[in-house]
TORKOL-770696 format. One record per residue (C-alpha): residue number from 1; residue in one letter; x, y, z. Coordinates in nm, 4 decimals, m for minus. Layout:
N
atom k = NUM, r = A, east = X, north = Y, up = Z
...
***
This chain:
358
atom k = 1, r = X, east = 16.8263, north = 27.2407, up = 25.6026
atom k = 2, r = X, east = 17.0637, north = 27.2962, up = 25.3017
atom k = 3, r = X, east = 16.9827, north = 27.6347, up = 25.1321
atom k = 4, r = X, east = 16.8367, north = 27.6037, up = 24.7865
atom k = 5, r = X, east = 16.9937, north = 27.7093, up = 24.4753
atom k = 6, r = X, east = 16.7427, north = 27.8439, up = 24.2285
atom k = 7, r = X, east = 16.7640, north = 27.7201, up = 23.8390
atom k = 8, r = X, east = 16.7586, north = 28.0621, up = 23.7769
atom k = 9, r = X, east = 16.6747, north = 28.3863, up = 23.9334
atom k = 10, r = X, east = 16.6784, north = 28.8022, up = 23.8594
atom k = 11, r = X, east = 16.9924, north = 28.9808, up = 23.9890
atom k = 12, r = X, east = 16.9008, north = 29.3061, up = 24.1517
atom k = 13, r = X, east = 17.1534, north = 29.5481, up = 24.2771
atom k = 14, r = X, east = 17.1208, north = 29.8257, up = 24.5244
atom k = 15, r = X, east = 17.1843, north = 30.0348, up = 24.1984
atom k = 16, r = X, east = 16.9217, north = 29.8891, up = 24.0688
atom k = 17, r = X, east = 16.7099, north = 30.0169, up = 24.3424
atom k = 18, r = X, east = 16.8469, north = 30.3181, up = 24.3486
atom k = 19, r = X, east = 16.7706, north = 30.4181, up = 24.0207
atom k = 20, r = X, east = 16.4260, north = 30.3243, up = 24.0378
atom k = 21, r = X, east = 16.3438, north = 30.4962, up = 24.3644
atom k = 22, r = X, east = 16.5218, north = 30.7977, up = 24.1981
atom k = 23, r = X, east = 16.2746, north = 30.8169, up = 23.9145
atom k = 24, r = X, east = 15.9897, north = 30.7686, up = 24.1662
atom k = 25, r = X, east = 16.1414, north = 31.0660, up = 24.3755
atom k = 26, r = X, east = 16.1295, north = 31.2674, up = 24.0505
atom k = 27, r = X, east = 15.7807, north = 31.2973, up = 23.9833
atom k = 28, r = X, east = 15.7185, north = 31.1360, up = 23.6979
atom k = 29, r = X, east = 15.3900, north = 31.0268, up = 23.5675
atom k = 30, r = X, east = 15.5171, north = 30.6326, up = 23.5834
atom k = 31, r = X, east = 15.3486, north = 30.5627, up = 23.2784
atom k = 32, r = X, east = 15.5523, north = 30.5715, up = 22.9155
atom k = 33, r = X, east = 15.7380, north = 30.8405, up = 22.8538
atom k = 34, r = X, east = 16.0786, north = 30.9804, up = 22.8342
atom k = 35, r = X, east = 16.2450, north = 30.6809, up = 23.0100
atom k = 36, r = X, east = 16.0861, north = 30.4719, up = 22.7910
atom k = 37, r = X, east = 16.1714, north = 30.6232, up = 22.5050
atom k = 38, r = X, east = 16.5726, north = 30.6280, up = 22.6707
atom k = 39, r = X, east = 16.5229, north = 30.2506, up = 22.6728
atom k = 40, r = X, east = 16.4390, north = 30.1697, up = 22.3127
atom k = 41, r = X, east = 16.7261, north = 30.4258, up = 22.2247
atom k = 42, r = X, east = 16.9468, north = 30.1856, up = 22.4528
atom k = 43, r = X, east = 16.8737, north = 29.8858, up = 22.2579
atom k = 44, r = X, east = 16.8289, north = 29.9726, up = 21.9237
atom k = 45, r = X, east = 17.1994, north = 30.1351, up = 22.0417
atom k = 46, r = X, east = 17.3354, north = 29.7602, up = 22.1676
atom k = 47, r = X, east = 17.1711, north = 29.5262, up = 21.8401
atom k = 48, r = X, east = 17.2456, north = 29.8376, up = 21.5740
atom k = 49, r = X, east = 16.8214, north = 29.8491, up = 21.4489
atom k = 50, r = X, east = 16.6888, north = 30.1457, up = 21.3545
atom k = 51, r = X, east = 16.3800, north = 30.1069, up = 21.5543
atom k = 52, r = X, east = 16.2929, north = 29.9896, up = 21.9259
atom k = 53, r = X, east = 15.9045, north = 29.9385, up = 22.0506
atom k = 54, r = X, east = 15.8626, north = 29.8651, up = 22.4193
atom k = 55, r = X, east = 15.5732, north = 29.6034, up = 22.4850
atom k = 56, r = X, east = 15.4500, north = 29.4707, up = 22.7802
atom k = 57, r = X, east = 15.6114, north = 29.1193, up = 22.6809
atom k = 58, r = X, east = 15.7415, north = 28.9028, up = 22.4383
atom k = 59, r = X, east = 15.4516, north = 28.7332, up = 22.3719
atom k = 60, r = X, east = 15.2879, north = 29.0342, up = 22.2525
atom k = 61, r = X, east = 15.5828, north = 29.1731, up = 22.0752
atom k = 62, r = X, east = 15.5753, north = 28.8347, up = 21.8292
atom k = 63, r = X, east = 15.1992, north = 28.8912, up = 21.7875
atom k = 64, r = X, east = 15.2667, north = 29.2672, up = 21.6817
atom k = 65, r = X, east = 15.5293, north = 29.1756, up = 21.4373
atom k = 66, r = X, east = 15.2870, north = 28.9413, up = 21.2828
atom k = 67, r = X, east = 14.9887, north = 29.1895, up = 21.2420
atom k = 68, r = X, east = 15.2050, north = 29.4705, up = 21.1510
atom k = 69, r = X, east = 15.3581, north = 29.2837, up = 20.8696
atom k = 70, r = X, east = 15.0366, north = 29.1419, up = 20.7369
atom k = 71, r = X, east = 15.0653, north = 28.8189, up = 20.9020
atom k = 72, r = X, east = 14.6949, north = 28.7319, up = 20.9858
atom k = 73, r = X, east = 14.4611, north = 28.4721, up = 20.9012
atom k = 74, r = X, east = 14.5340, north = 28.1946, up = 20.6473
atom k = 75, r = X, east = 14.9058, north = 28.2793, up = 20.6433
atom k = 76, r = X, east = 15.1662, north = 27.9911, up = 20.7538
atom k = 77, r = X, east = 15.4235, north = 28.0420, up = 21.0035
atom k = 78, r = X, east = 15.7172, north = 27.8026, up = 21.0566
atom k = 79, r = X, east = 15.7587, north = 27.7789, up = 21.4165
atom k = 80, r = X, east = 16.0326, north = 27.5448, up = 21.5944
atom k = 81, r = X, east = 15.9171, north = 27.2332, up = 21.7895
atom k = 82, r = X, east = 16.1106, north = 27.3006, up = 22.0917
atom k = 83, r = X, east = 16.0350, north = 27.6838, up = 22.2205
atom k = 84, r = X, east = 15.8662, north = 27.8259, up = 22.4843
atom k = 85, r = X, east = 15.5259, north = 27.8380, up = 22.4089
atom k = 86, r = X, east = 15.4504, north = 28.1911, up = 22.3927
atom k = 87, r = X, east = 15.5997, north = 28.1910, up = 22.0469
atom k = 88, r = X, east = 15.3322, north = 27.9527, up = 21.8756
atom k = 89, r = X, east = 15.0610, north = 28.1114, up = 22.0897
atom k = 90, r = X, east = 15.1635, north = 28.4399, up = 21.9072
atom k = 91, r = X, east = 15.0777, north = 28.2764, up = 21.5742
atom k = 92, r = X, east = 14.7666, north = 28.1385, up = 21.6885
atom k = 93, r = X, east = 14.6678, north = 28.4709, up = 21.8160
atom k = 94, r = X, east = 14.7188, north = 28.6465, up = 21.5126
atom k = 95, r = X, east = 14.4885, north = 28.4093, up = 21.2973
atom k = 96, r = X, east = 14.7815, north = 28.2441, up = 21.1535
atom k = 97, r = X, east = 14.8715, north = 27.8738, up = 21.0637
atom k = 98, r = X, east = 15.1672, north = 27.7157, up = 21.3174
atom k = 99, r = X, east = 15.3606, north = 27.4765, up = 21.1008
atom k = 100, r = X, east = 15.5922, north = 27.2926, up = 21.2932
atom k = 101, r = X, east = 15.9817, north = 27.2553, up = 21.2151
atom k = 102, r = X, east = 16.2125, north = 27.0030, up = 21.3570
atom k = 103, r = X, east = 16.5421, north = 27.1456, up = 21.5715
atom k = 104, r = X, east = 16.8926, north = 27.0151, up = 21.4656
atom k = 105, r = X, east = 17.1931, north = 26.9402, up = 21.7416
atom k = 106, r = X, east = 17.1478, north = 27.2935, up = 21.8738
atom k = 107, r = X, east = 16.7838, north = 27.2923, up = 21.9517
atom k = 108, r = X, east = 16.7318, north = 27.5753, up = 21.6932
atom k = 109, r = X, east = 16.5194, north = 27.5316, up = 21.3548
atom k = 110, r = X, east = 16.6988, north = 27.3237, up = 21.1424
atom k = 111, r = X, east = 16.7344, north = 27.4747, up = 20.8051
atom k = 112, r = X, east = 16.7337, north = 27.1632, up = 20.6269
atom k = 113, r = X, east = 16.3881, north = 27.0721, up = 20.7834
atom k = 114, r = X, east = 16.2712, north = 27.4361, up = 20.6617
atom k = 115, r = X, east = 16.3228, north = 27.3499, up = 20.3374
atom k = 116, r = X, east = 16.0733, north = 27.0837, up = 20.3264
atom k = 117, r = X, east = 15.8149, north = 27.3079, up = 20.3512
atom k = 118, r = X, east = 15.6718, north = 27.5432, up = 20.1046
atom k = 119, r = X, east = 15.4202, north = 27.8101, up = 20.0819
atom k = 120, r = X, east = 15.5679, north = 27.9795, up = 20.3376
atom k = 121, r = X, east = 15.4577, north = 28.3264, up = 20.4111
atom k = 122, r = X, east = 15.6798, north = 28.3731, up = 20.7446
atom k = 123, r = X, east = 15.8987, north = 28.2012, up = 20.9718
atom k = 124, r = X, east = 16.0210, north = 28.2660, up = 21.3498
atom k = 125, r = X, east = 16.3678, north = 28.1508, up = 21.4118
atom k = 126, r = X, east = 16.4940, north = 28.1346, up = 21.7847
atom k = 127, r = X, east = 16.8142, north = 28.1588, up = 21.9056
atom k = 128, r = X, east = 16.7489, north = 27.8906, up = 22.1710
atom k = 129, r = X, east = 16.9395, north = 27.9350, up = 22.5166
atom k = 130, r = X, east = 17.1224, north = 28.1714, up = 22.2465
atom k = 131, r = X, east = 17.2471, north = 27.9323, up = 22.0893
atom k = 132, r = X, east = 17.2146, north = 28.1030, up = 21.6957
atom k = 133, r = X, east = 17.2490, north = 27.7495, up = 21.4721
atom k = 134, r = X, east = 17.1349, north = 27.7998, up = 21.1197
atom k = 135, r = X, east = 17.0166, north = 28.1319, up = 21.2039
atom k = 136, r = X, east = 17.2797, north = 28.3329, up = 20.8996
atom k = 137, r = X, east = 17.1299, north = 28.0588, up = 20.6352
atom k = 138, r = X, east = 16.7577, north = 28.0635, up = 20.7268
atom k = 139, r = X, east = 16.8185, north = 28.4266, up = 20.6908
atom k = 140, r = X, east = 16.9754, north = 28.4119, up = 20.3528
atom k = 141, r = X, east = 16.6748, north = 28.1277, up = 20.2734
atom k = 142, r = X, east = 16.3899, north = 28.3178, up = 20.3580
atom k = 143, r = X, east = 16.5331, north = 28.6534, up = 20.1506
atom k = 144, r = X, east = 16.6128, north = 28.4522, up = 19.8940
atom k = 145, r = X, east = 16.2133, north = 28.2923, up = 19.9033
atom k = 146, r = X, east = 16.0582, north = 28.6405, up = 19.9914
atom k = 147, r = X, east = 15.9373, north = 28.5099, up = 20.3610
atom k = 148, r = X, east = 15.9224, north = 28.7290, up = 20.6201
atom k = 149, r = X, east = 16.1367, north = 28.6514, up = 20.8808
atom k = 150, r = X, east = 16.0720, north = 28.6849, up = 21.2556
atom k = 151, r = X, east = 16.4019, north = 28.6278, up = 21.5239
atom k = 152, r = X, east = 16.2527, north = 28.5561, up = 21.8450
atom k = 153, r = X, east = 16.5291, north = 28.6538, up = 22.0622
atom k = 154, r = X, east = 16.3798, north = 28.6598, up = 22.3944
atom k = 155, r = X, east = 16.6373, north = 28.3971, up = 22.4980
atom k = 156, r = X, east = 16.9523, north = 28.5510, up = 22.3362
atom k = 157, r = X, east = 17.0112, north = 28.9262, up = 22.4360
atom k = 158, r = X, east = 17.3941, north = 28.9837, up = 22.4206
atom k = 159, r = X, east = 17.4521, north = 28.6418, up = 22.2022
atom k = 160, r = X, east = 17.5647, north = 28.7144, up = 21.8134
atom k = 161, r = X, east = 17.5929, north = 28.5479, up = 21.4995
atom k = 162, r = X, east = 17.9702, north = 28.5947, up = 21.4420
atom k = 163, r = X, east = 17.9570, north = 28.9621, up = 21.3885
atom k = 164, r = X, east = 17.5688, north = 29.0141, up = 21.4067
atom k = 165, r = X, east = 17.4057, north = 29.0810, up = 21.7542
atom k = 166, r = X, east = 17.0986, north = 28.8768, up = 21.8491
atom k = 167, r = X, east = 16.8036, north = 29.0923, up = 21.7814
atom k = 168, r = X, east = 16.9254, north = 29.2236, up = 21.4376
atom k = 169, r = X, east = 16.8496, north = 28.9010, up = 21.2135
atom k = 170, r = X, east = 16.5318, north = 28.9209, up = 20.9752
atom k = 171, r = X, east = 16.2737, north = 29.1538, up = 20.8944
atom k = 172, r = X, east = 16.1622, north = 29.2000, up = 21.2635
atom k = 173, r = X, east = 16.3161, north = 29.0666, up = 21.6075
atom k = 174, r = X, east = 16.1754, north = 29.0733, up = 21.9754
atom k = 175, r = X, east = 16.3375, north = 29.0525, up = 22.3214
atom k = 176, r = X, east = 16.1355, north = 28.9432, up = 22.6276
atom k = 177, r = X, east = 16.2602, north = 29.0750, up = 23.0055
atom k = 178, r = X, east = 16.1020, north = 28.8945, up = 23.2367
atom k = 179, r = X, east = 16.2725, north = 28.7691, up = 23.5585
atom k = 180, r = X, east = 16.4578, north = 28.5059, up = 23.4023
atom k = 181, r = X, east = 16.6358, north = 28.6961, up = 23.1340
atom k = 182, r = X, east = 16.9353, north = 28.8368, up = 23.1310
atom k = 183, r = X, east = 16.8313, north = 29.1485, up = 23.2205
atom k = 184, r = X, east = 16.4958, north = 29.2033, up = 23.3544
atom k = 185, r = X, east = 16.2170, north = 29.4560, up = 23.4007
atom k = 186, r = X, east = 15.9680, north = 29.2357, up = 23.5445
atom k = 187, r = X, east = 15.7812, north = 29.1942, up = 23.2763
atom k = 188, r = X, east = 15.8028, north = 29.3559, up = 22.9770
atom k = 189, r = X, east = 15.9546, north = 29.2882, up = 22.5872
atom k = 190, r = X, east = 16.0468, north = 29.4738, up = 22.2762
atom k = 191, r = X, east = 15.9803, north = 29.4856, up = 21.9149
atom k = 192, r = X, east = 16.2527, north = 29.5514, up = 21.6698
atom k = 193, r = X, east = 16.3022, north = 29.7073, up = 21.3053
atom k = 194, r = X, east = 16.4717, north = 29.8404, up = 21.0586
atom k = 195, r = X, east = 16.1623, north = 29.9720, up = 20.8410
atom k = 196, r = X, east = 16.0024, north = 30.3020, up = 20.9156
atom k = 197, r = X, east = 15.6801, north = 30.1834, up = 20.8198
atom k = 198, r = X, east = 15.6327, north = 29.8621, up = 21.0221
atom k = 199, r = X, east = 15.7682, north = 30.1207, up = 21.3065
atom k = 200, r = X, east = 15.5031, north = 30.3146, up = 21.2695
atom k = 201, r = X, east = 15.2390, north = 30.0412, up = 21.2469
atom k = 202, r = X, east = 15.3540, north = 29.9266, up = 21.5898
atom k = 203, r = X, east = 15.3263, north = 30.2067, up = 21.7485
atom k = 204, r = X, east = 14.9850, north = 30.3032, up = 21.6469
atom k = 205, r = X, east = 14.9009, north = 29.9516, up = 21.7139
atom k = 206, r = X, east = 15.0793, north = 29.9819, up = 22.0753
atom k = 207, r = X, east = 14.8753, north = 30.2848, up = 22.1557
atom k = 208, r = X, east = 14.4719, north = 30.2277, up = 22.0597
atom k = 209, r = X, east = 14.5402, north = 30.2938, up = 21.6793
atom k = 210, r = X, east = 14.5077, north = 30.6758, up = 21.8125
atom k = 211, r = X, east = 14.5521, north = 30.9538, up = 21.5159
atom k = 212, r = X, east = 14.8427, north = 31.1296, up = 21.4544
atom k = 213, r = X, east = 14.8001, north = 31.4352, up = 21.6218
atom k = 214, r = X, east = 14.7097, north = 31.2465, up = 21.9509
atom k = 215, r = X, east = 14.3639, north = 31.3379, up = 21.9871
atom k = 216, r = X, east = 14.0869, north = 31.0984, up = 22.0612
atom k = 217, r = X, east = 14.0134, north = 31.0047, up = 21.7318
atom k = 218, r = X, east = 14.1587, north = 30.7023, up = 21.6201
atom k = 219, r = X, east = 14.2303, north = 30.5172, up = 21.2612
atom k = 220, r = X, east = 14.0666, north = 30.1943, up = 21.3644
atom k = 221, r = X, east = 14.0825, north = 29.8723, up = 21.6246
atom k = 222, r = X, east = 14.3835, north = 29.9186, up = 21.8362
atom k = 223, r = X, east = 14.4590, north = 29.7964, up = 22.2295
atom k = 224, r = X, east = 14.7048, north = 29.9623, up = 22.5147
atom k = 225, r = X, east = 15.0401, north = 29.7620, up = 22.4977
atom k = 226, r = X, east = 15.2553, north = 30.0545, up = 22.6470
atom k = 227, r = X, east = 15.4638, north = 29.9789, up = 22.9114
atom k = 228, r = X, east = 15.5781, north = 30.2039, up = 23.2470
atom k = 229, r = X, east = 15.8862, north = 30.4398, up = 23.2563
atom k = 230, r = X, east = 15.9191, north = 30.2578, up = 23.6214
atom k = 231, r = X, east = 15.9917, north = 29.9227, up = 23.4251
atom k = 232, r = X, east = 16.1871, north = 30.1117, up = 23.2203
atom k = 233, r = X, east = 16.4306, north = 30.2792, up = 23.4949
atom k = 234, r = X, east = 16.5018, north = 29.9492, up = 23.5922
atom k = 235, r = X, east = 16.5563, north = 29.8029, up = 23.2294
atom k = 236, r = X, east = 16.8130, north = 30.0803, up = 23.1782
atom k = 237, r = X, east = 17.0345, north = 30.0216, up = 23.4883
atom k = 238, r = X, east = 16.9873, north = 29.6567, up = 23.4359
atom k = 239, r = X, east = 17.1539, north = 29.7504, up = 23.0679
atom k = 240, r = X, east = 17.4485, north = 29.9433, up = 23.1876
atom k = 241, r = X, east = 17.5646, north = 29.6433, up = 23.3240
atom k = 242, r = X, east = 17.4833, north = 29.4213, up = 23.0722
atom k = 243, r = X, east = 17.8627, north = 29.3193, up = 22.9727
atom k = 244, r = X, east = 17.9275, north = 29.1911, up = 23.3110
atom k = 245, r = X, east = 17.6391, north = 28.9700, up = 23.3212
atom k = 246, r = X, east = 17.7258, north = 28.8126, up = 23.0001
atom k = 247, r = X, east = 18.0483, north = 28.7359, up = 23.0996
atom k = 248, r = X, east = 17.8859, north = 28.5931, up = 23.4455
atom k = 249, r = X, east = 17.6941, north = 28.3509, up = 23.2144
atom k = 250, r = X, east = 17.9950, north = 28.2533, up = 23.0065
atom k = 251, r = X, east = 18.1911, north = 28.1886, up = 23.3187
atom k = 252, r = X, east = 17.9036, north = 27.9690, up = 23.4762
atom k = 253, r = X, east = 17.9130, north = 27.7023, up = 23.1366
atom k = 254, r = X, east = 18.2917, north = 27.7249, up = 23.1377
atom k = 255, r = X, east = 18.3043, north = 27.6252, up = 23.5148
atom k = 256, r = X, east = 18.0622, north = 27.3028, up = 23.4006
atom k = 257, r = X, east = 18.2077, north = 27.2242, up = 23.1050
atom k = 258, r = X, east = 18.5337, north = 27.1948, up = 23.2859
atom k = 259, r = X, east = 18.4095, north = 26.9807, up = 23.5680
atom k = 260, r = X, east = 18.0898, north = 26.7840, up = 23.4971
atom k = 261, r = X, east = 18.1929, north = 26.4201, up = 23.4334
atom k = 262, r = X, east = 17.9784, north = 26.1872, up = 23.2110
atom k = 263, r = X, east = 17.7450, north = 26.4218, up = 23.0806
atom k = 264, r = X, east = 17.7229, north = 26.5216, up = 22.7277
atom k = 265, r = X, east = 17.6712, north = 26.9401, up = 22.7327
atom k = 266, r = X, east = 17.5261, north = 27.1474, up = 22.4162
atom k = 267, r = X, east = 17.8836, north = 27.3629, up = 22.3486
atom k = 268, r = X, east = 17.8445, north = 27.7479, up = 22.3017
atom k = 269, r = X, east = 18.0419, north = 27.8984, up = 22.0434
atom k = 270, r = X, east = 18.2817, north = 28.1979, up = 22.1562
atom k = 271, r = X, east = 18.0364, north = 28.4709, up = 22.0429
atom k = 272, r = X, east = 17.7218, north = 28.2850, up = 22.1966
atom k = 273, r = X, east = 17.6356, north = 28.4262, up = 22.5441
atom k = 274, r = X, east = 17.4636, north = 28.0988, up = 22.7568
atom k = 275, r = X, east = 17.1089, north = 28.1806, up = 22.8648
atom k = 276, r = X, east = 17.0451, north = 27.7713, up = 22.9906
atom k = 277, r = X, east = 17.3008, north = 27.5665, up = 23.0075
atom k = 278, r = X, east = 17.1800, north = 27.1982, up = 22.9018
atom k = 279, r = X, east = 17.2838, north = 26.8576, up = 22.9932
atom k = 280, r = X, east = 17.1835, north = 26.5573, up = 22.7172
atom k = 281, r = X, east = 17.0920, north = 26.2395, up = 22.9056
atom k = 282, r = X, east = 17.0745, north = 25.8554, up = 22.7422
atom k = 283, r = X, east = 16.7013, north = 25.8554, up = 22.8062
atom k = 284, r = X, east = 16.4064, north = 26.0142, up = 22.9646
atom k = 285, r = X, east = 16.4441, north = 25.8257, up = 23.2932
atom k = 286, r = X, east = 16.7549, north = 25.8990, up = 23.3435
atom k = 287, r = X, east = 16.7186, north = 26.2666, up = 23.2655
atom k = 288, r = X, east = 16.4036, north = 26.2521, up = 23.5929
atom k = 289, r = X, east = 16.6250, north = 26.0298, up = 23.7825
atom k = 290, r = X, east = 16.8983, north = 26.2672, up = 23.7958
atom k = 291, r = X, east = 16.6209, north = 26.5767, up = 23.8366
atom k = 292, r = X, east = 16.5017, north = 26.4447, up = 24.1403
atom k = 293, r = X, east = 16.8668, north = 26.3494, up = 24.3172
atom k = 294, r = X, east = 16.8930, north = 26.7428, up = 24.2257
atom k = 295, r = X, east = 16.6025, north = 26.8094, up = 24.3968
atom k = 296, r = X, east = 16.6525, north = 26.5840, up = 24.7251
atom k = 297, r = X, east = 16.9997, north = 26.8354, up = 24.7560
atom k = 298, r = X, east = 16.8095, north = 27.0965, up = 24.7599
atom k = 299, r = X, east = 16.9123, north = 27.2045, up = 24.3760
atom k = 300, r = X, east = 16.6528, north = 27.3285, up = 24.1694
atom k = 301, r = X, east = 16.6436, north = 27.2074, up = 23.7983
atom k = 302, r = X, east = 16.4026, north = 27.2288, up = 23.4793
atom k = 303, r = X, east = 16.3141, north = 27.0080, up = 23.1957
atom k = 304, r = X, east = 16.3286, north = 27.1269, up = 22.8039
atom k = 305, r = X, east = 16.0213, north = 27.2862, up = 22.6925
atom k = 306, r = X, east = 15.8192, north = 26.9985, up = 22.6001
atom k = 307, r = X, east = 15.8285, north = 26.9358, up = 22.2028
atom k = 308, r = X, east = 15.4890, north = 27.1583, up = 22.0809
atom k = 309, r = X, east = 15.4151, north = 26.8151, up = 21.8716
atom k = 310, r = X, east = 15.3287, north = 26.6808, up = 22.1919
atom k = 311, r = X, east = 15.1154, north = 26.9475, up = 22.3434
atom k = 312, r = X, east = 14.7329, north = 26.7818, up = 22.2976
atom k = 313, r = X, east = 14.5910, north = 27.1632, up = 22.1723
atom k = 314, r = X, east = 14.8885, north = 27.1158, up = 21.8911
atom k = 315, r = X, east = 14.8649, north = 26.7877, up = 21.8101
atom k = 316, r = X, east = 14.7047, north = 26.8087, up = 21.4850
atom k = 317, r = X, east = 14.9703, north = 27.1304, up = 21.3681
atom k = 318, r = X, east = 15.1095, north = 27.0729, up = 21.0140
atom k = 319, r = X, east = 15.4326, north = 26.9328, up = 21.0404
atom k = 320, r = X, east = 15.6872, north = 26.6884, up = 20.8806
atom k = 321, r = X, east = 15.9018, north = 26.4524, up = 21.0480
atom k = 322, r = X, east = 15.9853, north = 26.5456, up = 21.4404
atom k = 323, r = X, east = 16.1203, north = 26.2842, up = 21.5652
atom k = 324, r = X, east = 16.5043, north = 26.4529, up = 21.6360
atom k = 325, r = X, east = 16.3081, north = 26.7291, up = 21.8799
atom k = 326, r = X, east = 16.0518, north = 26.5032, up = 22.0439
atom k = 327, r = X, east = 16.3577, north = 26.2586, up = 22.1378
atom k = 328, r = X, east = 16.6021, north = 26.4833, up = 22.2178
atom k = 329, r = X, east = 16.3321, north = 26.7355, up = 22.4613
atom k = 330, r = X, east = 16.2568, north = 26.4546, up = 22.6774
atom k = 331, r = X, east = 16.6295, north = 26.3850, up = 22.7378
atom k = 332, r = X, east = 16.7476, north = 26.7712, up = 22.8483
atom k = 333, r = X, east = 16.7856, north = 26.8940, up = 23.1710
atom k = 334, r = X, east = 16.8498, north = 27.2478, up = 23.2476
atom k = 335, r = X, east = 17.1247, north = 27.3057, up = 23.5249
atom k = 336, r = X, east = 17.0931, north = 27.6369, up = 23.6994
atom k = 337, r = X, east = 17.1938, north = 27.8932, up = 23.5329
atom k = 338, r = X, east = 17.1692, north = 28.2529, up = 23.7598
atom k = 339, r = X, east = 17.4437, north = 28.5137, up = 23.7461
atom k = 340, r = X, east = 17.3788, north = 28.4910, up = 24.1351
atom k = 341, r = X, east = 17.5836, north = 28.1600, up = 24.1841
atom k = 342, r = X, east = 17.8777, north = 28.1870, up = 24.3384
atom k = 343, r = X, east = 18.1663, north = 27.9422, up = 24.3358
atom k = 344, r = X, east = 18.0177, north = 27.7692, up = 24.6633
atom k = 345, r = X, east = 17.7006, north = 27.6794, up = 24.4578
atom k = 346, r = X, east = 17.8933, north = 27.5958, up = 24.1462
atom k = 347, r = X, east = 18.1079, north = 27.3500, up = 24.3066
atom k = 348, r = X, east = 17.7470, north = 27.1830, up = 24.5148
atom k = 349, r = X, east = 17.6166, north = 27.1403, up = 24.1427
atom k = 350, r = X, east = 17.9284, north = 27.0019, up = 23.9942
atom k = 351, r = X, east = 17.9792, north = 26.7682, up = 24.2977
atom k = 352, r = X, east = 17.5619, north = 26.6358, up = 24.3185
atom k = 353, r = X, east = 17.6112, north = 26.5844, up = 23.9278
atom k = 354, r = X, east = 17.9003, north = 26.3646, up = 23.9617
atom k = 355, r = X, east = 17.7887, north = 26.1798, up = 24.2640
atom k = 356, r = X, east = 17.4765, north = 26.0959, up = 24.0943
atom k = 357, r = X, east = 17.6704, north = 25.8741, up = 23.8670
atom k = 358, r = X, east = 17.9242, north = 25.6988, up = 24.1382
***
């Protein structure tokens, strides 16, 4: 039997390991602490914010940008139609309204379909595959409007908007580093900012709303979203190599773009870093047709995140017109993207593409 290739998968090194077994070998307490604190430093250092909060994912770190901002109940939230659905769920959570937005060519909020709304009290823009689209002028829109604006980066660590790093657009960003990121720690995500105040909102609301001088007296409702200095060993040495992955991912769309025939491929501008590399079929059929000849060489794939129009909890979320994202979604396949392929795999994917079409 032919040896799979994964659509995607973490890359750990034997540094990797090595750092992490050091930090267990040095007695720490595992829980939050010093390394933890190191890691923040380490990103706020990378996306140039003032302020990094660790989180136990990116799920929660959109729902504590909402609550720390005063984005509760009754407010509406411009979400995308195509992201992964943690990022609407985060709305929900915090009480608010979803309203739906529909994507342009890059699968990112279109800005002209933003306008169409109004009342807005926030709006989370994602860099999609890190791909940053209208990103700069939803920006400009939403300062211009007074909305608070959320980036939901999870996708797009080490992407930029020209001269802007993913992670650094709007009021408040988040990064998610879960196994299929670009780096990982497992699980785990982070909450960005450049005000001192939300910064200090998150972390009491990170930490049981617990008073200032640490005691067990505490300012009022607050949960445990701390992370593990453990995660955060391997975050860090994940990070120091962070350049090198990038350009792994770069590499991987320039080898397809070069040599998969037929296909029409979302492009990546020069300062975009590829998280998933997409393929944009005719129709739906074809796009499962060509899944499963994938599949039957052993070749994992994955299908766009279903349009959030079309999930039947969602169905009834304000919206507008959708109809570019709920086409387009059920025509993309994902081609595997891992930093682990080699040019052995590459070359098996380029070739089962191409045959599927002789």
């Amino acid at each position: 039997m032919s040896e799979k290739i994964n659509q995607v998968e973490p890359e750990i090194t034997s540094e990797d390991i090595e750092e992490v077994s050091k930090y267990l070998y040095s007695g720490g307490w595992v829980t939050e602490h010093k390394i933890t604190r190191s890691f923040e430093e380490k990103i706020s250092e990378i996306v140039n914010r003032k302020y990094s909060v660790a989180v136990p994912n990116g799920t929660i770190a959109i729902y504590l940008s909402l609550i720390a901002n005063g984005i509760t109940k009754g407010k509406r939230v411009a979400v995308p139609n195509i992201t992964m659905i943690a990022t609407i769920n985060a709305v929900i959570w915090a009480d608010a309204i979803p309203v739906l937005i529909d994507v342009d060519s890059n699968l990112t909020m279109s800005l002209t379909s933003l306008k169409k709304h109004k009342n807005l009290d926030a709006v989370i823009f994602v860099p999609l595959n890190g791909r940053t689209g209208d990103g700069l002028e939803i920006e400009k829109y939403c300062t211009e409007n007074q909305i608070f604006l959320i980036e939901d980066s999870a996708h797009a660590l080490g992407s930029h908007y020209q001269d802007k790093h993913c992670g650094a657009l709007g009021d408040s960003s988040v990064f998610s580093f879960t196994p299929h990121k670009i780096i990982t720690m497992g699980q785990g995500g982070m909450v960005l900012t450049d005000n001192l105040e939300t910064y200090e909102k998150l972390i009491k609301l990170k930490t049981f709303n617990r008073a200032k001088d640490k005691s067990d007296w505490h300012e009022g409702f607050g949960l445990n979203f701390k992370i593990t200095d453990l995660q955060s060993a391997l975050g860090l040495s994940q990070l120091s190599r962070l350049d090198s992955l990038i350009q792994k991912k770069k590499n991987i769309f320039q080898y397809f773009y070069e040599n998969l025939e037929r296909v029409e491929m979302i492009n990546f501008k020069e300062y975009e870093t590829p998280w998933f590399i997409d393929i944009i079929l005719s129709t739906e059929d074809e796009r499962n047709k060509l899944a499963n000849h994938f599949k039957e060489n052993f070749i994992e794939t994955r299908y766009c995140y279903p349009p959030l129009s079309l999930q039947e909890y969602l169905i009834d979320s304000e919206h507008e017109n959708l109809q570019h994202s709920e086409d387009i979604a059920q025509r993309t396949l994902w081609l595997p993207s891992s930093t682990k392929l080699g040019a052995k795999e590459l070359e098996k994917i380029s070739n089962t593409l191409n045959s599927f079409y002789k």
